[in-house]
C-alpha positions in Angstrom: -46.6 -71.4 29.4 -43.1 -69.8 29.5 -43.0 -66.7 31.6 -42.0 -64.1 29.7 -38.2 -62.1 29.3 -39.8 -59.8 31.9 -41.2 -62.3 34.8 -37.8 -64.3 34.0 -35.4 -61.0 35.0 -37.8 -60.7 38.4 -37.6 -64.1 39.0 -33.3 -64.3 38.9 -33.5 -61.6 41.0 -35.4 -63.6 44.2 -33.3 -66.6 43.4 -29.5 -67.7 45.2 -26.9 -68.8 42.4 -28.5 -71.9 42.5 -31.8 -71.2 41.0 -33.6 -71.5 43.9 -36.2 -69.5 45.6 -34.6 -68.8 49.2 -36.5 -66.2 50.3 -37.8 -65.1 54.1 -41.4 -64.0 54.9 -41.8 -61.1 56.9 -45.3 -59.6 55.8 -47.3 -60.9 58.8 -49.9 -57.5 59.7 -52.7 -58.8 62.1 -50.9 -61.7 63.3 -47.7 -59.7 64.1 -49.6 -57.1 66.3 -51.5 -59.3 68.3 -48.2 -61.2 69.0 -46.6 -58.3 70.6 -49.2 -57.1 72.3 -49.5 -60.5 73.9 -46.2 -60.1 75.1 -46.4 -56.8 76.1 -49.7 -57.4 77.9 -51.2 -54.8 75.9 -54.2 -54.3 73.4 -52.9 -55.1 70.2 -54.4 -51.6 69.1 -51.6 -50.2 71.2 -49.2 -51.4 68.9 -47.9 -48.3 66.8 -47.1 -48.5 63.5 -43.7 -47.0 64.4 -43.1 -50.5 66.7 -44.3 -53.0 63.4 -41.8 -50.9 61.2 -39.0 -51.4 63.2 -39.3 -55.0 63.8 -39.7 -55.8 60.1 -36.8 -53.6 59.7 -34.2 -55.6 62.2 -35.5 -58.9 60.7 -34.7 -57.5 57.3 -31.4 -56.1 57.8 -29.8 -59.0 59.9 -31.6 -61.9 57.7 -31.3 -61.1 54.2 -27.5 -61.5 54.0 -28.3 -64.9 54.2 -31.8 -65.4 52.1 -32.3 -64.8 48.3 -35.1 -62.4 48.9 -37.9 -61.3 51.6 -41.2 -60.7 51.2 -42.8 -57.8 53.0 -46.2 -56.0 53.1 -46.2 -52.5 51.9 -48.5 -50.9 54.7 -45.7 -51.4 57.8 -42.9 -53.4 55.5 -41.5 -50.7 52.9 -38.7 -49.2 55.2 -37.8 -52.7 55.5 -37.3 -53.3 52.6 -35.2 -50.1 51.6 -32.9 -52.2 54.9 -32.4 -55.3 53.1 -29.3 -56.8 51.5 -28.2 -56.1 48.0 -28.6 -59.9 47.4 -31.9 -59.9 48.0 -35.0 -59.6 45.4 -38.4 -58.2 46.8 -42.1 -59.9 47.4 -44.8 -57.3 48.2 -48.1 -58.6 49.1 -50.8 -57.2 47.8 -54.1 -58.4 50.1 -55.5 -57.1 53.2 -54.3 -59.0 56.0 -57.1 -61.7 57.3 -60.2 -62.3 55.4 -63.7 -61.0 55.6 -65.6 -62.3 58.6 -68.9 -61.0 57.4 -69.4 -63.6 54.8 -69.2 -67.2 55.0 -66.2 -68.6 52.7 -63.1 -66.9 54.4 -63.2 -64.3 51.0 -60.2 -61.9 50.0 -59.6 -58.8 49.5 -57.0 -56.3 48.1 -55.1 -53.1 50.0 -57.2 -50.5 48.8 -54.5 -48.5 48.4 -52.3 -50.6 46.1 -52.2 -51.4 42.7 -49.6 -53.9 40.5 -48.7 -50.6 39.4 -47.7 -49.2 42.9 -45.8 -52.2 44.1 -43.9 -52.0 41.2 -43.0 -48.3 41.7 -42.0 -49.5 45.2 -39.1 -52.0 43.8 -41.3 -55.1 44.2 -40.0 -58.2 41.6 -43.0 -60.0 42.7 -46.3 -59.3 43.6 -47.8 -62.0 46.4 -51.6 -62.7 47.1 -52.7 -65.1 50.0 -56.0 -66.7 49.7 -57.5 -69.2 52.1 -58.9 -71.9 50.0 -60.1 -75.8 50.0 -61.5 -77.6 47.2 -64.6 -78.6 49.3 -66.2 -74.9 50.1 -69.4 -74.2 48.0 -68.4 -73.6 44.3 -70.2 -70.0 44.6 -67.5 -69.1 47.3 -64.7 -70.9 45.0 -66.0 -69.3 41.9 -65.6 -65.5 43.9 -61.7 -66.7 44.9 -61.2 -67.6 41.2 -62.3 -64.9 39.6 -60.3 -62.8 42.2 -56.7 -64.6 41.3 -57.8 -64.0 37.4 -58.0 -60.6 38.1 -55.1 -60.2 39.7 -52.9 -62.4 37.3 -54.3 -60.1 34.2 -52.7 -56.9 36.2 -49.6 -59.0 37.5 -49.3 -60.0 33.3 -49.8 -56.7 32.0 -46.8 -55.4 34.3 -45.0 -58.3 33.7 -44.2 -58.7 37.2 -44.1 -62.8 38.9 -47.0 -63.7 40.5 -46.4 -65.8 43.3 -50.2 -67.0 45.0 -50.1 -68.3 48.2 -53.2 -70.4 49.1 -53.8 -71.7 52.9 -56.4 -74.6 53.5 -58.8 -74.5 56.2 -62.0 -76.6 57.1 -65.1 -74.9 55.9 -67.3 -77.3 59.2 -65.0 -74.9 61.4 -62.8 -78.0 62.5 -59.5 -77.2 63.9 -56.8 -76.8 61.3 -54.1 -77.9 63.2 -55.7 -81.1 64.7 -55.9 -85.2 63.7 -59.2 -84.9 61.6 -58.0 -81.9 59.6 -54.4 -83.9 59.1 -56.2 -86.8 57.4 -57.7 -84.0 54.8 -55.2 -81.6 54.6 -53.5 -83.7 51.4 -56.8 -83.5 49.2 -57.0 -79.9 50.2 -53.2 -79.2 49.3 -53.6 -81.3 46.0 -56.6 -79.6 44.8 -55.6 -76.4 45.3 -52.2 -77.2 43.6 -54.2 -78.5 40.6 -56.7 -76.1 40.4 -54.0 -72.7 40.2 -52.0 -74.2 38.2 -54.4 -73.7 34.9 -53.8 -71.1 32.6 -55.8 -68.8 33.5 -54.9 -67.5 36.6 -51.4 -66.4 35.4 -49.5 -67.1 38.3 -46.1 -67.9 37.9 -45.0 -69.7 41.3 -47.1 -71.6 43.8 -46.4 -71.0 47.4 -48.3 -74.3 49.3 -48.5 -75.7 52.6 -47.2 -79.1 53.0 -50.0 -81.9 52.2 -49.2 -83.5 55.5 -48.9 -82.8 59.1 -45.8 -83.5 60.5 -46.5 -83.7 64.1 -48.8 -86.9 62.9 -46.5 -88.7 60.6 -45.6 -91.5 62.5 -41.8 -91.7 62.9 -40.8 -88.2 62.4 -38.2 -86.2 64.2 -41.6 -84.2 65.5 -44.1 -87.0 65.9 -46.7 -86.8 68.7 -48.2 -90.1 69.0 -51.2 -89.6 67.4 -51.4 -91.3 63.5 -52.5 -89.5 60.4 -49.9 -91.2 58.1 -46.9 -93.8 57.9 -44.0 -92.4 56.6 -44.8 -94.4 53.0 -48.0 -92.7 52.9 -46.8 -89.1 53.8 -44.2 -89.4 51.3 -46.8 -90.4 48.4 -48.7 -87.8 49.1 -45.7 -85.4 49.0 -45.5 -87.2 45.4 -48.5 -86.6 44.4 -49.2 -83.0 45.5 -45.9 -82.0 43.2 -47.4 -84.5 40.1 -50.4 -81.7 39.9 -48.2 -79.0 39.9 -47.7 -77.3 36.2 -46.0 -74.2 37.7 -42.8 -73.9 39.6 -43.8 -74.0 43.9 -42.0 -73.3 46.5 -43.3 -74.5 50.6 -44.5 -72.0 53.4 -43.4 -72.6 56.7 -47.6 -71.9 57.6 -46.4 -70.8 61.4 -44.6 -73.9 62.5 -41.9 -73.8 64.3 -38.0 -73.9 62.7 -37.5 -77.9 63.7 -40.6 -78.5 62.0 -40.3 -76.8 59.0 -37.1 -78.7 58.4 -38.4 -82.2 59.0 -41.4 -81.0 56.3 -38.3 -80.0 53.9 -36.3 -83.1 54.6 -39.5 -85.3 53.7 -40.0 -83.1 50.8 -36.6 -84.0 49.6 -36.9 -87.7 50.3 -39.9 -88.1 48.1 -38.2 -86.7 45.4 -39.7 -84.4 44.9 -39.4 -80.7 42.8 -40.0 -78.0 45.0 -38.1 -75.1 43.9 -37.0 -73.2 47.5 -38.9 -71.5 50.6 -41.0 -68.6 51.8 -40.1 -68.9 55.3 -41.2 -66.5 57.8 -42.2 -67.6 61.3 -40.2 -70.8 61.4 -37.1 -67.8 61.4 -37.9 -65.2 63.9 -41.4 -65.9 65.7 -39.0 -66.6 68.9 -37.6 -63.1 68.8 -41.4 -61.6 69.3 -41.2 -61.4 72.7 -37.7 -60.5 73.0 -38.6 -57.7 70.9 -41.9 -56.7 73.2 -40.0 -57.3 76.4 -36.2 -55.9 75.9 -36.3 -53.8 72.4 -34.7 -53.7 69.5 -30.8 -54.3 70.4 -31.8 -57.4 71.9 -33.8 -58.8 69.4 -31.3 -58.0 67.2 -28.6 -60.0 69.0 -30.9 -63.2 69.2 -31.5 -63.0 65.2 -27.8 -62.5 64.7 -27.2 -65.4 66.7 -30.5 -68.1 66.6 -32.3 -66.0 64.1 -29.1 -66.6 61.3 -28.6 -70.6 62.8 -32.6 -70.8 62.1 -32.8 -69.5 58.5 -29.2 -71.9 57.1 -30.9 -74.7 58.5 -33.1 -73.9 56.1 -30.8 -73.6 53.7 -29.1 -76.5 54.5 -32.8 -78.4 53.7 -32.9 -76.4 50.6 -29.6 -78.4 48.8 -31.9 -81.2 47.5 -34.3 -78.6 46.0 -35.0 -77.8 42.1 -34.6 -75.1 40.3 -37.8 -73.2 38.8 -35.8 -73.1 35.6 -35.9 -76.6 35.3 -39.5 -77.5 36.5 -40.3 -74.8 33.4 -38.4 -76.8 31.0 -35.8 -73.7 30.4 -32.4 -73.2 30.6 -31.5 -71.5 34.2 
């Protein structure tokens, strides 16, 4: 299905000249607090809203000259987002940071305090849901996330805003995410998920998906470890065959890693061939200037993303030449 005229003005607006999705991430709530803190040696709870504004506000103002858009939350993110570039577009998210511990299933949940509505009111062109999601949970807890994201589509199609859905795999057994057993999953996990929101029903308009492999245990890449998931032939076919599934444009997360990483995962993306249409790309930016920020303020951490923060995100956009416009992966004209 065609997005319609309305979804296709939104979606030129968080694009470069190029058609493609070059956008930065900068909606991290939970995450972002704790990581201050910890430099700080603080409680995270002593983190004032007033500190989480400003950050988000530097990072917006110094790296959207160079990005296509930024995605934000709307509890800390909004005077950020009034700070960014004329050239950029705007993500809001519209899910509570985290997930609900008190049930099994890592299950979702919206700001209370936000609508489609509201975000659109605040200048959003996009609206952004995270769900944490793997084809092998109980299909009770998968049926709850799906009728969630149909929910949520319906609203995001009645405003005719994109809907971008972000989905982040995980291993129900509690194993380790990041670790070799987990690597030798994560593909069926990425593929399923790609397959599964791409069907009609759920109305999103652009994918945002991890990688299906783990880098650090590909053997042979710039940011191999010595332990073996994948050759190189097989992490490219799997690269392959995650984008095969995918009936909607997508674009890749940089899912925490850091910036040399994220670009090996773009640079194998490209050598597969395959059609990924740009980047939400938060961390793998400016996680570095966290503690720069916590220990020496605002200037400084200003001067480090003007200098390494800027060199981070055109790496980036270096990777980004051999991507595909969304225009093209819907069959369109751009």
């Amino acid at each position: 299905m065609t997005p319609s005229t309305g979804k296709l003005s939104h979606l030129k607006a968080l694009s470069n000249k190029n058609g493609i999705i070059a956008a930065a991430a900068m909606d991290q709530r939970g995450s972002l607090q704790k990581a201050l803190a910890s430099a700080k040696g603080i409680d995270s709870k002593s983190i004032a809203p007033e500190m989480m504004q400003e950050f988000k506000t530097i990072v917006s103002r110094v790296l959207t000259p160079h990005a296509s858009a930024i995605l934000l939350d709307p509890e800390y993110g909004l005077p950020a987002a009034k700070a960014r570039s004329s050239n950029a577009g705007l993500l809001l998210a519209y899910e509570e940071s985290g997930y609900d511990n008190a049930k099994p299933g890592r299950l979702p949940d919206l700001l209370p305090h936000v609508s489609v509505k509201r975000l659109v009111d605040w200048g959003a062109d996009a609206v952004k849901i995270l769900i944490y999601y793997t084809p092998f949970d109980d299909p009770q807890v998968n049926d709850i996330k799906h009728a969630f994201i149909e929910r949520v589509g319906a609203e995001c199609e009645f405003y005719q805003i994109p809907f971008f859905l972000e989905f982040v795999g995980y291993d129900p057994k509690g194993g380790n995410e990041k670790g070799l057993e987990y690597a030798k999953i994560k593909p069926k996990v990425v593929i399923g998920a790609m397959k599964e929101f791409s069907k009609p029903q759920y109305h999103v308009d652009v994918l945002k998906v991890e990688v299906p492999i783990n880098a650090v245990f590909v053997e042979g890449s710039s940011v191999y470890k010595g332990e073996k998931a994948y050759s190189h032939a097989e992490a490219l076919n799997y690269y392959r065959e995650a984008a095969s599934v995918a009936a909607k444009p997508f674009i890749y997360l940089s899912a925490g890693v850091g910036n040399a990483e994220f670009v090996e995962n773009l640079s194998m993306a490209a050598e597969a061939g395959t059609d990924f249409s740009g980047v939400l790309c938060g961390r793998a930016t400016w996680k570095d200037g966290m503690p720069i920020y916590a220990t020496k303020g605002p200037k400084a951490l200003e001067d480090w993303l003007s200098d390494q923060g800027v060199k981070n995100i055109e790496a980036v956009n270096t990777a980004l030449k051999q991507a595909t416009p969304w225009a093209k992966k819907l069959g369109i004209a751009a």
